[in-house]
C-alpha positions as CSV (number, residue, x, y, z in Angstrom):
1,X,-1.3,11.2,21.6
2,X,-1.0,8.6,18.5
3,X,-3.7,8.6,16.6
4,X,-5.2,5.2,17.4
5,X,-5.3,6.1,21.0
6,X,-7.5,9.3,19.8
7,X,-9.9,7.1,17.5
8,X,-10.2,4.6,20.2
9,X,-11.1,7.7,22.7
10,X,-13.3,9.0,20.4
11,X,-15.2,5.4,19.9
12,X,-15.4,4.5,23.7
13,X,-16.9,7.8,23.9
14,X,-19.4,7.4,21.2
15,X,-20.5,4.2,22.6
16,X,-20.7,5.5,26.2
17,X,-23.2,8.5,25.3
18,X,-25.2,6.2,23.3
19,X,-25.0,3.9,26.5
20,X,-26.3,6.6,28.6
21,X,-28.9,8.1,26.2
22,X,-30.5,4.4,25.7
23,X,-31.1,4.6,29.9
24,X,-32.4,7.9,30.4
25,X,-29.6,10.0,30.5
26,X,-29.7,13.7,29.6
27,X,-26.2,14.6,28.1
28,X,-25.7,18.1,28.9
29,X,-21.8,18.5,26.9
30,X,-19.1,16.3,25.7
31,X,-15.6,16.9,25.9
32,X,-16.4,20.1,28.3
33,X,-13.6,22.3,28.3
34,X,-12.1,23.9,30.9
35,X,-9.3,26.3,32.2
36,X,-7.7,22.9,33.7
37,X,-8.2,20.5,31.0
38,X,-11.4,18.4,29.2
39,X,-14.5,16.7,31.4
40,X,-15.2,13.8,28.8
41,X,-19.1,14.0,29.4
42,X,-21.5,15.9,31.5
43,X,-24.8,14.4,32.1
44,X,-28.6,14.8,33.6
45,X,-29.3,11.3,35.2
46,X,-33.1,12.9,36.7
47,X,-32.4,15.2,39.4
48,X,-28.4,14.5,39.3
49,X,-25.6,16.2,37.4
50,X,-23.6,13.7,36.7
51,X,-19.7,13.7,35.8
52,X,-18.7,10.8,33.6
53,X,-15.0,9.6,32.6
54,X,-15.0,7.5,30.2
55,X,-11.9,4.8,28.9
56,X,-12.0,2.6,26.2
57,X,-9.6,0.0,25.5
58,X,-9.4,-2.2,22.4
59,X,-10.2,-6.2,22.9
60,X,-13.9,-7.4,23.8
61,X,-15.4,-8.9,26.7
62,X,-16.8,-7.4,29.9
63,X,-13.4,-7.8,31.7
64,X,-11.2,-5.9,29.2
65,X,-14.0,-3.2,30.2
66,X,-13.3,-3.6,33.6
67,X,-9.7,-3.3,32.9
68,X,-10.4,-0.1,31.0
69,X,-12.3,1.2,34.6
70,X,-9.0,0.1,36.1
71,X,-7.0,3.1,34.8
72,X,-9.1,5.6,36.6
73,X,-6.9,5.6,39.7
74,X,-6.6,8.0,42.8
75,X,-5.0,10.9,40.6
76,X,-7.5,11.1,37.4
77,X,-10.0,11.1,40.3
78,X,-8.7,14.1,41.6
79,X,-8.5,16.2,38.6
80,X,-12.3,14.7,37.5
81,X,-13.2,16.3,40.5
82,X,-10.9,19.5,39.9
83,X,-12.4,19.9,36.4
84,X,-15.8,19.3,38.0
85,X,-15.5,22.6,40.2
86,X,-13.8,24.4,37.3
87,X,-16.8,23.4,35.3
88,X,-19.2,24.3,37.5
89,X,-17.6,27.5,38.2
90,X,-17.7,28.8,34.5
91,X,-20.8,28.0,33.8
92,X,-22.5,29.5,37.5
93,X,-26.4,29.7,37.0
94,X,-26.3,28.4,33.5
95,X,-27.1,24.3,33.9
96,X,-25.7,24.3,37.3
97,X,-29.1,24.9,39.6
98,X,-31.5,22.8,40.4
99,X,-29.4,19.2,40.7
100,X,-30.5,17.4,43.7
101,X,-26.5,16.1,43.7
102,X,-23.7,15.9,41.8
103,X,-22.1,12.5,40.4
104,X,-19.5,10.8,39.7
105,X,-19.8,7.9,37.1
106,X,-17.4,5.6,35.1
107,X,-17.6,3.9,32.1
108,X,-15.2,1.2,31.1
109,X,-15.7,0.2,27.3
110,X,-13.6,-2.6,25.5
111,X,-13.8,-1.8,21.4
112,X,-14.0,-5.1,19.4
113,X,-15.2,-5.7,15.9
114,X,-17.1,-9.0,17.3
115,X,-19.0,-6.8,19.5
116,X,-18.5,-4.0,22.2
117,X,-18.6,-4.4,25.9
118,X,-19.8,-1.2,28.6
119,X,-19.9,-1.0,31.9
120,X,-21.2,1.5,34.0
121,X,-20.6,2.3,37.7
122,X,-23.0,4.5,39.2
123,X,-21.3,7.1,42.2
124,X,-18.2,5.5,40.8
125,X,-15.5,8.0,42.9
């Protein structure tokens, strides 16, 4: 991975947490590692754990945020959800009781030195 695709990464996920700390959300861990790969954050949304992949893309506008949501496509879906159980698994009775459900949200985020763009999709996948 070059290294403005990990700074960019780094940034959408900075932004996102902030995103989701500014409306009430919990964050629980970010980059959560498991035996199958990396959750990018793990979140408290009330009574929901909530599962969050984020991508970032530079440019600026609500639709090169969209685009970034675009990326998440039947496959990374899967392994969210893989990396979810694994998770979950690991970390049995630690943080994992009490969740009314379990999530699965999305955040697109376009990077732009004019001014950043998220969007958020509740029960995304």
């Amino acid at each position: 991975m070059t290294e403005l695709r990990q700074s960019t990464g780094r940034a959408g996920e900075d932004l996102a947490a902030r995103y989701l700390r500014s409306r009430g959300f919990e964050l629980i861990e970010r980059n959560a590692r498991t035996r199958y790969g990396e959750l990018d954050l793990v979140a408290r949304d009330g009574g929901s754990l909530v599962f969050v992949e984020v991508k970032a893309l530079r440019g600026c506008g609500r639709q090169r945020a969209e685009q970034a949501l675009e990326s998440i496509g039947p496959r990374k879906r899967i392994q969210v959800r893989r990396l979810a159980r694994a998770w979950l698994s690991e970390r049995r009775g630690s943080v994992t009781g009490g969740y009314a459900q379990i999530r699965f949200d999305a955040i697109g985020v376009a990077l732009s030195p004019a001014g950043s763009e998220v969007v958020h999709i509740q029960a995304a996948f």
